[in-house]
Backbone bond lengths (Angstrom), bond angles and torsions (degrees), N, CA, C in turn:
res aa  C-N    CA-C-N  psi(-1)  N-CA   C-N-CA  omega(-1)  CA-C   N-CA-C  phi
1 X - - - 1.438 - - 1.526 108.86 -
2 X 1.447 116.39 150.03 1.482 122.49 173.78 1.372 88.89 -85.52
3 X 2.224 95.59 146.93 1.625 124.54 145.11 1.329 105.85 -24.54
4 X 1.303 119.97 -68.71 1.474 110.22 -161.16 1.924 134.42 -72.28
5 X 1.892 98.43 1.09 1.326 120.74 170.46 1.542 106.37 -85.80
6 X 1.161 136.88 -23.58 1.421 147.43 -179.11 1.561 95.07 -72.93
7 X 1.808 90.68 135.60 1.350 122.76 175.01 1.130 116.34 -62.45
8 X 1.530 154.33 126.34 1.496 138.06 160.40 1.649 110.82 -34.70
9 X 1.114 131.13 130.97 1.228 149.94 178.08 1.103 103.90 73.33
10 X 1.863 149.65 33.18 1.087 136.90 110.69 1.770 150.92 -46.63
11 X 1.462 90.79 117.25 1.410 97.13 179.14 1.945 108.08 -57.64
12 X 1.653 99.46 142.25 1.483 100.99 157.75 1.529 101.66 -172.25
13 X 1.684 105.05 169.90 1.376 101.71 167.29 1.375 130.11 -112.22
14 X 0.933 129.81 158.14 1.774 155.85 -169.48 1.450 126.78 -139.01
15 X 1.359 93.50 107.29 1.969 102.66 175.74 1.621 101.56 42.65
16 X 1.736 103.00 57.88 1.632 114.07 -174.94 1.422 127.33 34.63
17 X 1.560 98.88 26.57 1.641 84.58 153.62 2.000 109.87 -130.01
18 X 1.273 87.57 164.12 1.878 100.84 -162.62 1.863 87.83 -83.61
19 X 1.273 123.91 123.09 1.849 133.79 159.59 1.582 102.13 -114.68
20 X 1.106 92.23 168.72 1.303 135.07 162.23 1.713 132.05 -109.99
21 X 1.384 104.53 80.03 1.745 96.18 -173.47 1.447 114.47 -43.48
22 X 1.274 125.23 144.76 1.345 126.54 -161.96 1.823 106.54 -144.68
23 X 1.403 113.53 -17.32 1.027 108.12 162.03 2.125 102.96 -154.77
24 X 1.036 107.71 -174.39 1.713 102.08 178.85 1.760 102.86 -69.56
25 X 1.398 119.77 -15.53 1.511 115.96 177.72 1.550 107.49 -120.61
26 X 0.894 117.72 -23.87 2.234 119.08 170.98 1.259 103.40 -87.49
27 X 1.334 101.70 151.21 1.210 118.98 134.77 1.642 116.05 -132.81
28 X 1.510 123.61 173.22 1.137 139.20 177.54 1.493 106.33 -116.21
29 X 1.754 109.44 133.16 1.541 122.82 179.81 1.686 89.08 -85.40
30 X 1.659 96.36 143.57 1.521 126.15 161.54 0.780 99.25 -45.72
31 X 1.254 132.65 -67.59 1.878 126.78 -163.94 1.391 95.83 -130.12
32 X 1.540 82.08 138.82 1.865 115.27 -156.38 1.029 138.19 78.76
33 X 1.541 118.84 -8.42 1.057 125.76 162.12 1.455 117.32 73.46
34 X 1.466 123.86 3.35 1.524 124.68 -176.40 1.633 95.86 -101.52
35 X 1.690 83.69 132.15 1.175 110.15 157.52 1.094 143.96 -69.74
36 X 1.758 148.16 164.66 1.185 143.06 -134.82 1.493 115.20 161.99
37 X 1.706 99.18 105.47 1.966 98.31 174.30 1.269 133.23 -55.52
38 X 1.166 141.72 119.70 1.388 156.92 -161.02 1.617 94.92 -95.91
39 X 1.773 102.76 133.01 1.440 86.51 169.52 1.656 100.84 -84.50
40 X 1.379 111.36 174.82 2.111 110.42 173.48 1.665 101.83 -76.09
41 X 1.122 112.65 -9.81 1.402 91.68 -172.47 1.367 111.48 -109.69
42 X 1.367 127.37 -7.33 1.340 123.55 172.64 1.303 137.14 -52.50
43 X 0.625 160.76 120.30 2.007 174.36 -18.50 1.694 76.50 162.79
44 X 1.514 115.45 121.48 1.553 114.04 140.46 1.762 118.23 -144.93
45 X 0.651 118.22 -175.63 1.770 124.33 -165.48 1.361 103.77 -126.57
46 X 1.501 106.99 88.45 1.437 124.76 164.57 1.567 131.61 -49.25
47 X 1.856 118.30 92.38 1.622 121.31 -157.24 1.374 89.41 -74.10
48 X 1.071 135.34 -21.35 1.714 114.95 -161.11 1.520 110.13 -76.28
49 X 1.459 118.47 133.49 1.304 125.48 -172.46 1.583 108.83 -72.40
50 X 2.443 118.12 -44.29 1.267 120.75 175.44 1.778 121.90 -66.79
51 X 0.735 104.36 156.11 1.534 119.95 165.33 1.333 123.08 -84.03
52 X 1.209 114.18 -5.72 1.739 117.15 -175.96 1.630 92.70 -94.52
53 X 1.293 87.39 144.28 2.033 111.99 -165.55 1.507 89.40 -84.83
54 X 1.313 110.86 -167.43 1.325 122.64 -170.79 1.520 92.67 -110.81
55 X 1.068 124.92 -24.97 1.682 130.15 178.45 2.013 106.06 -52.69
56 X 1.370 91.43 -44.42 1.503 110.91 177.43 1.310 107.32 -63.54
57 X 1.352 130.72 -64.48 1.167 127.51 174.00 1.609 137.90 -33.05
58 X 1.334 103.13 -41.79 1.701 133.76 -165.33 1.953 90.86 -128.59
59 X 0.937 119.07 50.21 1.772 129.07 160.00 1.494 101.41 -58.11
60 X 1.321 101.97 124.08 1.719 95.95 174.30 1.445 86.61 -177.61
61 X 1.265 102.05 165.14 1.738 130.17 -175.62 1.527 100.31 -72.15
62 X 1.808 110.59 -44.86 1.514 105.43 -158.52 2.167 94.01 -96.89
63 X 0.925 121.98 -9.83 1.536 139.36 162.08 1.583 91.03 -40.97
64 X 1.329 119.73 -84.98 1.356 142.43 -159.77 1.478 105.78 -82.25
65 X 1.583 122.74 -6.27 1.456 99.56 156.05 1.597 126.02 -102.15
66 X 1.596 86.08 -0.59 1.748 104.47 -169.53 1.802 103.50 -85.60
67 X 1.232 109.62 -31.10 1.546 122.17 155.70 1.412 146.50 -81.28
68 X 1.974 105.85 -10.92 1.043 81.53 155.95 2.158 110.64 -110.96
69 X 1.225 93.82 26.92 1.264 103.51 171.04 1.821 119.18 -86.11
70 X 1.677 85.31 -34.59 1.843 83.75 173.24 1.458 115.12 -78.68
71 X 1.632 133.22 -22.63 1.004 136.86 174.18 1.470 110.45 -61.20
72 X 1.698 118.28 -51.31 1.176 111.77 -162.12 1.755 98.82 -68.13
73 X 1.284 111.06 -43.08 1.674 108.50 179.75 1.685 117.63 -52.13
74 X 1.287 100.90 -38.62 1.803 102.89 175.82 1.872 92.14 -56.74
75 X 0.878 108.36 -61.84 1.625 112.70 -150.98 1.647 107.33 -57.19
76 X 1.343 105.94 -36.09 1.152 115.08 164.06 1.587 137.44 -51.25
77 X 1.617 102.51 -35.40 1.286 120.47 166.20 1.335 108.08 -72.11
78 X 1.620 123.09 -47.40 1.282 93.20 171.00 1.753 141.18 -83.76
79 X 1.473 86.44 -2.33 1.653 77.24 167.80 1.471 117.33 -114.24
80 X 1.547 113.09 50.68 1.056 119.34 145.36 1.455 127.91 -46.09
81 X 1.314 121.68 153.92 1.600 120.45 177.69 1.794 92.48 -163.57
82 X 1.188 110.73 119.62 1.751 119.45 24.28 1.351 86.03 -97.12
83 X 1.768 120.92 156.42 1.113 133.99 142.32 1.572 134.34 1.30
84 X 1.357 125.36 79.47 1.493 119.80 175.65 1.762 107.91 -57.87
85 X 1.592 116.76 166.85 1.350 104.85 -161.42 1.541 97.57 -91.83
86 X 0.876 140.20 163.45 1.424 132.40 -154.85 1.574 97.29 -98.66
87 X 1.281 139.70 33.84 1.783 136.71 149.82 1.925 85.42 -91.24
88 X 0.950 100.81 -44.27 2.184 98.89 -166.45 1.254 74.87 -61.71
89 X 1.478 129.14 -98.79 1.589 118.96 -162.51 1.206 129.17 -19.37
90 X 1.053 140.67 -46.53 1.724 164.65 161.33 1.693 91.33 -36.22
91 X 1.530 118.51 -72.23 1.054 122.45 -159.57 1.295 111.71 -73.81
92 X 1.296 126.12 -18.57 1.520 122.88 178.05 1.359 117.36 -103.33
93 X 1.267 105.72 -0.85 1.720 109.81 171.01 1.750 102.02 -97.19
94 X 1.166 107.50 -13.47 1.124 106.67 171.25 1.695 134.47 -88.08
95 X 1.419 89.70 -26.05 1.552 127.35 178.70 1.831 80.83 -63.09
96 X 1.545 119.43 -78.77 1.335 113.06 -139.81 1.760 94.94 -79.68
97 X 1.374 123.94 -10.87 1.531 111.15 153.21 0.844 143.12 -36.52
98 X 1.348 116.67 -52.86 1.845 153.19 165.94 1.341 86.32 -53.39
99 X 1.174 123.89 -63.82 1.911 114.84 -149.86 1.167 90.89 -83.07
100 X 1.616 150.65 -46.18 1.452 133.78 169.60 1.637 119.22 -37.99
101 X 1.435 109.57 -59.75 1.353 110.85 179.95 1.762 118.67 -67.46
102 X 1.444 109.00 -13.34 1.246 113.38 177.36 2.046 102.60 -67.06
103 X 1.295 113.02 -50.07 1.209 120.04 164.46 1.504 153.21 -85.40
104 X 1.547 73.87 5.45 1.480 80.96 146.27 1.614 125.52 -122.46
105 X 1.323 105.40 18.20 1.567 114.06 139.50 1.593 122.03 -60.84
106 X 1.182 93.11 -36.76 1.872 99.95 -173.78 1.191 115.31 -82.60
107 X 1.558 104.47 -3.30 1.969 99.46 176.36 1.569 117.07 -94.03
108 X 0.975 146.22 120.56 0.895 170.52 164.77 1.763 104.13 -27.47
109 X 1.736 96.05 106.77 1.543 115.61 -169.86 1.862 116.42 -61.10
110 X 1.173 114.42 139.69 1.195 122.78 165.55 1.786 107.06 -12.97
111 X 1.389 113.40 127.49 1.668 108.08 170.71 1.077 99.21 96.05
112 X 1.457 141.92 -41.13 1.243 135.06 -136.04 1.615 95.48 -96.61
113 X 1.486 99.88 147.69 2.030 103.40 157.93 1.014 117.28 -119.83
């Protein structure tokens, strides 16, 4: 399966090591905890046995506005014009990665009130 078919907060492995997708471009290593850009198209080996996404898990109003807000901003970057040189692109898709996953630390986990 491609990076970019993996659920946010699916476990899998890559060039033998076990992550945690953490955003549509990070992931986080099992051990150590450092993070690392995934390309979308790379080959990885999905550990999770369920089929329910992480979207499922964390169902919420502000879940689904915080996503389709990061989509429209990715998309936006790329159809910039004229053309930024693709290190700026790199860095600002990466920029708003960080700030997605930063907030969705702040949402309030499955179970929780």
């Amino acid at each position: 399966m491609k990076f970019h078919q993996l659920a946010i907060g699916h476990r899998f492995r890559y060039q033998d090591t076990e992550y945690t997708k953490s955003s549509p471009l990070l992931a986080t290593e099992k051990h150590g905890g450092e993070r690392r850009m995934i390309p979308r198209s790379a080959s990885v080996e999905n550990l999770e046995s369920c089929t329910a996404s992480y979207n499922d898990a964390i169902s919420s109003p502000a879940l689904a506005a915080l996503d389709f807000l990061y989509q429209q901003a990715m998309q936006s970057l790329d159809d910039l014009t004229p053309r930024p040189d693709a290190t700026q692109l790199m860095l600002a898709k990466q920029k708003l990665a960080r700030a997605r996953e930063a907030a969705l630390q702040k949402l309030p986990s499955a179970g929780s009130s």
